[in-house]
C-alpha positions as CSV (number, residue, x, y, z in Angstrom):
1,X,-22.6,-5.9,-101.8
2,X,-20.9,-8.0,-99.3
3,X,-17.9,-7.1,-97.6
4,X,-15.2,-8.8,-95.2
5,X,-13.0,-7.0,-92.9
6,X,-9.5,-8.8,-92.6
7,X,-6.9,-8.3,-89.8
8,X,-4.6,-10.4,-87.5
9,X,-6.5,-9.7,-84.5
10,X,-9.8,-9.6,-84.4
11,X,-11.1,-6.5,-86.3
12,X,-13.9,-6.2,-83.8
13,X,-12.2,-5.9,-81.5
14,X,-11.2,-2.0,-80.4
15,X,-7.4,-2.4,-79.6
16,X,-6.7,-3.6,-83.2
17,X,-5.1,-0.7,-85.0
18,X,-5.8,1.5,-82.1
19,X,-9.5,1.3,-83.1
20,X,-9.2,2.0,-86.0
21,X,-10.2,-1.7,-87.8
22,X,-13.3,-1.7,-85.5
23,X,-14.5,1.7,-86.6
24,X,-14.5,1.0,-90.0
25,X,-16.5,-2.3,-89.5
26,X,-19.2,-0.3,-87.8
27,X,-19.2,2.7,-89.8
28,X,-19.4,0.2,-93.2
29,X,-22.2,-1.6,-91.1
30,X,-24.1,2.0,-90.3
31,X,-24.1,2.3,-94.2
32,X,-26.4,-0.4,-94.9
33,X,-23.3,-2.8,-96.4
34,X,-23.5,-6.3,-94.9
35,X,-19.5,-6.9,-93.3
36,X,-17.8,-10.1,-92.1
37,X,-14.9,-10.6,-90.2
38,X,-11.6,-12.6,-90.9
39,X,-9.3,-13.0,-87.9
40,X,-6.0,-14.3,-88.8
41,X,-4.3,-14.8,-85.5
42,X,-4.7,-17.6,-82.7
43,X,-2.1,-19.1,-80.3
44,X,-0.1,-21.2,-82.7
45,X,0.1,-18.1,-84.8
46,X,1.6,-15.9,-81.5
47,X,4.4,-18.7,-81.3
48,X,5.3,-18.9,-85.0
49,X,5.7,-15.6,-85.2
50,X,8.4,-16.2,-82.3
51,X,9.9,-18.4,-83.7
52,X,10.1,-16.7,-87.2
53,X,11.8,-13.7,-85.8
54,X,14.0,-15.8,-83.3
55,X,15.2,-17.3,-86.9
56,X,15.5,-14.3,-89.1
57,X,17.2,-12.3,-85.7
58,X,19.2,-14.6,-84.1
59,X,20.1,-17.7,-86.1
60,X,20.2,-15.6,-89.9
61,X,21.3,-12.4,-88.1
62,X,19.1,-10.3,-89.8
63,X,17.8,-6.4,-89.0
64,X,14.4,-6.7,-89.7
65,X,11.4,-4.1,-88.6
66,X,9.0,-6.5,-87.8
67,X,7.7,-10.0,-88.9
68,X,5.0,-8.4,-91.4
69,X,7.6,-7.2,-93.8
70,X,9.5,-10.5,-94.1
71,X,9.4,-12.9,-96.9
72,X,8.8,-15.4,-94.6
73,X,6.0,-13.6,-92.7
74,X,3.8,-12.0,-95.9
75,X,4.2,-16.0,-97.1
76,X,2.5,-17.6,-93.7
77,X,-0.1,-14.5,-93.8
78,X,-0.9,-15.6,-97.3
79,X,-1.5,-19.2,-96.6
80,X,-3.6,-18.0,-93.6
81,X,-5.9,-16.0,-95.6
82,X,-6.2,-18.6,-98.0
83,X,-7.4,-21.2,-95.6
84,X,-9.9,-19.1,-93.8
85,X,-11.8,-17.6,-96.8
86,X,-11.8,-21.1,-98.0
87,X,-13.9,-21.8,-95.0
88,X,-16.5,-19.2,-95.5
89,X,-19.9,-20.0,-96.4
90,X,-20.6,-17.3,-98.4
91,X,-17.8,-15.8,-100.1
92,X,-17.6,-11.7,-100.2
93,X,-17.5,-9.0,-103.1
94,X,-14.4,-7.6,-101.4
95,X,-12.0,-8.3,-98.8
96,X,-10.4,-5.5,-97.3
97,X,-7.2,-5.1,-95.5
98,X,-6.1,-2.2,-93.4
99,X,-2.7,-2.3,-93.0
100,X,-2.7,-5.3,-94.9
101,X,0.2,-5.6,-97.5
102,X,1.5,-8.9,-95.5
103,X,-1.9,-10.5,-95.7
104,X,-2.5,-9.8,-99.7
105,X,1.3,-10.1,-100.9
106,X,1.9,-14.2,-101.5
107,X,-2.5,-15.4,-101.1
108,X,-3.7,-17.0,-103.8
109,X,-7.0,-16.7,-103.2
110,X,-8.8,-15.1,-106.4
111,X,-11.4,-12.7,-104.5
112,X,-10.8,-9.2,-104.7
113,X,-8.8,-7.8,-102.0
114,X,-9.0,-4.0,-100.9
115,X,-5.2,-2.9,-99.8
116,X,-6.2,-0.1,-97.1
117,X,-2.4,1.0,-96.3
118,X,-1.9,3.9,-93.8
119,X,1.9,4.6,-95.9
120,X,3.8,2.3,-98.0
121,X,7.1,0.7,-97.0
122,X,9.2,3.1,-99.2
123,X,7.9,6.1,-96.8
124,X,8.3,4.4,-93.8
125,X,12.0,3.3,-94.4
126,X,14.0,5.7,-92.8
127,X,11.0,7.6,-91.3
128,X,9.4,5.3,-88.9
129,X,12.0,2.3,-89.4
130,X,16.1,2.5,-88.7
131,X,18.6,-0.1,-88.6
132,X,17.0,-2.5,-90.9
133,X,19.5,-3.8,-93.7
134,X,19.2,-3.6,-97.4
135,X,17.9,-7.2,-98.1
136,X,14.4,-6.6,-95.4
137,X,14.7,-3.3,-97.4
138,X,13.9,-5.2,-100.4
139,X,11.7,-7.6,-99.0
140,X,9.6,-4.8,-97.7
141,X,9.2,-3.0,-100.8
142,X,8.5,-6.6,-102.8
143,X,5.8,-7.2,-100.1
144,X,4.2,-4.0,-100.9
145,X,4.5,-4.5,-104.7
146,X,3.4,-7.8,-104.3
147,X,0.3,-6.4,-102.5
148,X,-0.5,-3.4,-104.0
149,X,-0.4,-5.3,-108.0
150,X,-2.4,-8.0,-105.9
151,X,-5.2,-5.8,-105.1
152,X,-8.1,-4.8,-106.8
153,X,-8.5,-1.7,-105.3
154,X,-6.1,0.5,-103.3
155,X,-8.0,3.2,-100.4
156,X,-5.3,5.6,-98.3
157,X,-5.9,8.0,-96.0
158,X,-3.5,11.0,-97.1
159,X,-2.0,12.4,-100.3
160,X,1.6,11.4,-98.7
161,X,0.6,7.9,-99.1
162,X,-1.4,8.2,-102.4
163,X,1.7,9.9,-104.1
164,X,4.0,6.7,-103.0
165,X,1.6,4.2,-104.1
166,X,1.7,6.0,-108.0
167,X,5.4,7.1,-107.9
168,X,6.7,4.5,-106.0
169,X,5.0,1.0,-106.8
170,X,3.6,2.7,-110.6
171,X,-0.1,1.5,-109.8
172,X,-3.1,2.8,-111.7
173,X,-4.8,5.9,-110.1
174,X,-8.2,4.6,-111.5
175,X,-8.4,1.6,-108.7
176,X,-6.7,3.9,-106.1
177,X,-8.8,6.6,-103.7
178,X,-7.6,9.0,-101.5
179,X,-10.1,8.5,-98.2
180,X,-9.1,10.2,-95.0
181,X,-9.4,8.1,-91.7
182,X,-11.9,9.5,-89.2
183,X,-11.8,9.7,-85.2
184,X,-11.6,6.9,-83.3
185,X,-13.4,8.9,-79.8
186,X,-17.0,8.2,-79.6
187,X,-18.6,11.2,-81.5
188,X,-19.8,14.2,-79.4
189,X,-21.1,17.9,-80.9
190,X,-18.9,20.6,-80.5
191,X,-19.6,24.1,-80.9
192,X,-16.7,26.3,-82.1
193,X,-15.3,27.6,-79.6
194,X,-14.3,31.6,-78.7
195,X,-11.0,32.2,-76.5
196,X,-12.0,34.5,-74.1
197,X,-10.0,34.0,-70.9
198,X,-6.0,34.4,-70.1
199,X,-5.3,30.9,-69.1
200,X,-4.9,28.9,-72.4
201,X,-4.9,24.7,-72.1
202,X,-2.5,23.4,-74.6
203,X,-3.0,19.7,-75.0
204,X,-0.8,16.9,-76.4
205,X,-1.9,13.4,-77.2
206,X,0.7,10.6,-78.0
207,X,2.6,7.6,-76.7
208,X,6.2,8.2,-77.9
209,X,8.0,10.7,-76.1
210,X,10.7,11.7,-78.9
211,X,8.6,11.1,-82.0
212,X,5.5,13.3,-81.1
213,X,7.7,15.9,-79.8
214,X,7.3,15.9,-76.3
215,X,10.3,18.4,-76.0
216,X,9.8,20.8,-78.3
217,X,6.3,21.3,-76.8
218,X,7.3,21.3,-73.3
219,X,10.1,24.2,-74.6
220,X,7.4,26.2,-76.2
221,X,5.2,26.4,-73.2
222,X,8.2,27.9,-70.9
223,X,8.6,30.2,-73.9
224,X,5.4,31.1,-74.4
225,X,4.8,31.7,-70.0
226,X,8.5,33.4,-69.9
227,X,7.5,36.1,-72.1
228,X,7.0,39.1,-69.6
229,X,4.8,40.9,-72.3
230,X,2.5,38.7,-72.6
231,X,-1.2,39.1,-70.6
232,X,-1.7,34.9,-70.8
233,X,-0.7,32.1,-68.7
234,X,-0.3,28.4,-70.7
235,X,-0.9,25.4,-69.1
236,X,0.3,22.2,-71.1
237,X,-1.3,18.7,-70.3
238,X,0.3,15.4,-71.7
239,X,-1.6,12.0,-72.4
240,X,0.2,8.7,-73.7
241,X,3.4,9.3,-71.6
242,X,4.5,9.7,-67.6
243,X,6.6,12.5,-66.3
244,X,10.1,11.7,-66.0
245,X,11.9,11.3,-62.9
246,X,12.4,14.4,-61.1
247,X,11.1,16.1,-63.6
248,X,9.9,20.1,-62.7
249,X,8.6,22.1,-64.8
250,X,5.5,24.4,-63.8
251,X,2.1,24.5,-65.7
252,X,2.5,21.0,-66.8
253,X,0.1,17.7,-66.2
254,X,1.4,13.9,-67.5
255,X,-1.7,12.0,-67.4
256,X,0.1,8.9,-68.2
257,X,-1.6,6.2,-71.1
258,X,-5.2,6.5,-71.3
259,X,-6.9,3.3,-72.6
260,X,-9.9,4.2,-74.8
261,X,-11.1,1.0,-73.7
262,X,-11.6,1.5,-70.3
263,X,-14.8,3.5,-69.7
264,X,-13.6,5.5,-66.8
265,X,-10.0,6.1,-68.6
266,X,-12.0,6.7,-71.8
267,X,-14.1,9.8,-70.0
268,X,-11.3,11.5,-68.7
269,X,-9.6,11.7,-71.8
270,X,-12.8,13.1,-73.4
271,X,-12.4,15.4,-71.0
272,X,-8.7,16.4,-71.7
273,X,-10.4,17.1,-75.2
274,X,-13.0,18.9,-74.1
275,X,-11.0,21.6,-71.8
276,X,-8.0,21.8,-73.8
277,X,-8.0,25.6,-75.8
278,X,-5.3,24.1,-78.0
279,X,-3.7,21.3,-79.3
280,X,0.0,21.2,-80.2
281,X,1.8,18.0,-81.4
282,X,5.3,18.5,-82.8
283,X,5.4,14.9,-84.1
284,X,8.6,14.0,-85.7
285,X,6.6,11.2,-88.2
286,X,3.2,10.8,-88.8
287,X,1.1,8.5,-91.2
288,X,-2.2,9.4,-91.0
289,X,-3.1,11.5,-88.2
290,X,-6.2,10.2,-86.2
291,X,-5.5,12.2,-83.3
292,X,-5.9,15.3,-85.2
293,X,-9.6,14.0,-86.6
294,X,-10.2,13.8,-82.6
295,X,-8.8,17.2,-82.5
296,X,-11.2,18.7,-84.9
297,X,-14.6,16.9,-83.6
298,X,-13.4,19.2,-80.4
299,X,-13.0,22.2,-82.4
300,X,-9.0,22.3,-81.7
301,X,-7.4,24.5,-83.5
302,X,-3.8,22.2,-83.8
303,X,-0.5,23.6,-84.3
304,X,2.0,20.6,-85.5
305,X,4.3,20.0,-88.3
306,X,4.4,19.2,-91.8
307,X,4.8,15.7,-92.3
308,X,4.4,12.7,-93.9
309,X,0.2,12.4,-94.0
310,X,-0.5,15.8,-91.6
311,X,-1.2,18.3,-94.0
312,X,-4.3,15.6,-94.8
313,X,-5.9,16.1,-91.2
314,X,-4.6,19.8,-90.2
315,X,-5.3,22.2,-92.9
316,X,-2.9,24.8,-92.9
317,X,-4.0,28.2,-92.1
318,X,-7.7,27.2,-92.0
319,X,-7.8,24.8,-89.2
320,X,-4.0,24.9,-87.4
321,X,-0.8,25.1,-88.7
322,X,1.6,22.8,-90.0
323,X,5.3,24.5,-89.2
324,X,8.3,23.4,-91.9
325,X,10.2,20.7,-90.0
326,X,12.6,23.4,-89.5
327,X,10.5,25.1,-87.0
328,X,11.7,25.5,-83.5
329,X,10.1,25.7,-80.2
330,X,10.2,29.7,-80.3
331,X,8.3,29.2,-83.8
332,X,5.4,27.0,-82.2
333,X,5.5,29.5,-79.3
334,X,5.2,32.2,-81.7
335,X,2.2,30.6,-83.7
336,X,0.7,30.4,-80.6
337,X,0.9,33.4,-79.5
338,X,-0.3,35.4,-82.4
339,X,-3.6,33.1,-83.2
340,X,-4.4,33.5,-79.6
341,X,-4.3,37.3,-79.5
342,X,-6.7,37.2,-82.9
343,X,-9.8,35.7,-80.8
344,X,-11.6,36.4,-84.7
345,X,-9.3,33.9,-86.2
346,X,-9.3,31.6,-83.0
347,X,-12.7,31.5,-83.6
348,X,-12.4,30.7,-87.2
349,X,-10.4,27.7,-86.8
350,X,-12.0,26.0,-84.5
351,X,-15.4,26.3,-86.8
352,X,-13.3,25.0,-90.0
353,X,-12.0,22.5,-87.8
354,X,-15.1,21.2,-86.9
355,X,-16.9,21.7,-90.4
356,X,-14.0,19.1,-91.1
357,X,-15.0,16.3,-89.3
358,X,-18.1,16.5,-90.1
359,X,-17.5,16.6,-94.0
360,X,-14.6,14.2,-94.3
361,X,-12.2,13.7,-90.7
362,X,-15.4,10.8,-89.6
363,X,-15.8,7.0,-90.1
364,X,-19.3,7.4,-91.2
365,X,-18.1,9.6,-94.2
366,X,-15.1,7.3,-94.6
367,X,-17.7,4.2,-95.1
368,X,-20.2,6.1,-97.3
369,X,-16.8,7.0,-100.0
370,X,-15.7,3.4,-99.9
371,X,-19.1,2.1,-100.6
372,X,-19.2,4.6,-103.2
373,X,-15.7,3.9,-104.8
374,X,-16.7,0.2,-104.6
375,X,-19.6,0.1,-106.1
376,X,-18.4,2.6,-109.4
């Protein structure tokens, strides 16, 4: 079986999907399948796109959330698709598209593509998108439609997504698999790990202040260190985002954007990882939740809430907790608190979360059930 990977930039290369395009084209590679690459973008692509949105933004005065899910968009990805698995040599048994809907909506190309969606338009309307107007509404969903009746097989990474794509767009279950996304952190062996000290690490990964809940965490720590009946002292670090101006708070640590391509930035996020006791991320919206796979190859136990494609990548009450969306800071601080007076249960965790990753939360497991659901 032959394979192609297809993305706009290069799937290759590590900043494409945050990593995650490049670690499935290695793990499929580790697993004996032979993969190709399709790149769809160059420099005339980076100017039409422009252009397009210049057009549908400024001249047509349309909201839209970005050029993928536009009519006129999904149409040039099409026709680029087209002409570059035209130009192959050898064609492949599948193509397969993470995050692709754009790419497989309007091609005409009759290999089989692979739709590998993270969440489908209808979820992230009004979740991840505002202020786009009915008609890009529309054209959204028709894009996924398009792509999802296009495709000969369907892979998502939570059973958020995998409910939308059968409820939503009425496709098949038998070409559809559920296949959670793994870490995109080098992989390292973590023991589980005991909790046996008074200062507890707390540690928050994420580059949007609002939408991973930047707040509510930085709340929950002065809860949690202006209880005067507790024994413990919490210490909170932050990676993906800078402190604000004039910002004082004590026991906290902004490390700022970390790039996982830079080896010296890459080690001292492993780091972060590797000291942190816990990790809390009160994310407002969440697809699929790679950071919590990275979580779990460090043994975190996570504390976060229930949404959208978490519950896939924290299991509740065996590895963290997801908290209702109508949690508040004193409930995280509360959560807190109890698991880390029950060391036993601590303990616990942080051995099912690591179990996890190794059973399903890695890109090598990921590879070995796509090349398994492909091949049946």
């Amino acid at each position: 079986m032959k394979l192609t990977v297809v993305s706009m930039t290069d799937p290759k290369d590590k900043k494409t999907w945050s990593g995650t395009t490049s670690n499935m084209y290695e793990a499929l590679r580790r697993n004996g399948i032979e993969t190709d690459t399709i790149t769809l973008k160059n420099w005339f692509t980076r100017f039409y796109i422009r252009l397009g949105l210049f057009y549908l933004q400024r001249i047509r005065n349309i909201a839209v959330a970005n050029f993928e899910t536009t009519t006129l968009g999904a149409k040039y990805w099409g026709k680029r698709v087209d002409k570059q698995i035209k130009a192959q040599a050898r064609k492949s048994d599948y193509y397969l598209c993470p995050g692709g809907a754009a790419v497989i909506a309007y091609a005409q190309a009759k290999e089989k593509f692979v739709d590998i969606p993270d969440a489908t338009y209808a979820l992230m309307n009004d979740y991840y998108y505002s202020g786009v107007d009915k008609q890009s509404v529309d054209n959204g969903d028709e894009i996924d439609q398009l792509a999802l009746q296009n495709s000969t097989k369907i892979i998502v990474p939570s059973k958020w997504a995998y409910q939308s794509v059968v409820k939503d767009y009425h496709q098949d279950q038998e070409k559809l698999a559920l296949i959670p996304f793994g870490a995109n952190l080098p992989h390292v062996e973590i023991a589980p790990r005991k909790l046996d000290k008074k200062q507890v690490k707390l540690l928050l990964v994420g580059v949007e202040w609002e939408r991973k809940g930047v707040d509510t965490a930085l709340e929950t720590l002065k809860l949690l260190n202006d209880d005067a009946k507790s024994e413990y002292e919490y210490y909170l670090t932050v990676v993906g985002v800078s402190a604000p101006t004039g910002f004082k708070q004590e026991n906290v640590v902004f490390k700022g954007r970390l790039d996982k391509n830079d080896p010296h930035e890459l080690q001292l996020l492993e780091k972060e990882y590797r000291n942190a006791d816990l990790f809390i991320l009160p994310t407002q919206a969440e697809a699929a939740g790679i950071v919590f796979a990275e979580a779990a190859m460090y043994a975190l136990p996570v504390i976060t809430y229930e949404t959208g494609g978490v519950p896939q990548y924290v299991l509740n009450d065996k590895t963290g907790f997801t908290l209702k969306k109508t949690a508040t800071s004193k409930d995280f601080a509360d959560t807190i608190k109890n698991l880390v007076q029950d060391s036993q249960k601590y303990t616990e965790f942080s051995s099912n979360s690591v179990k996890y990753y190794q059973s399903t939360l890695n890109w090598d497991a990921w590879a070995s059930k796509v090349k398994e659901f492909l091949q049946g």
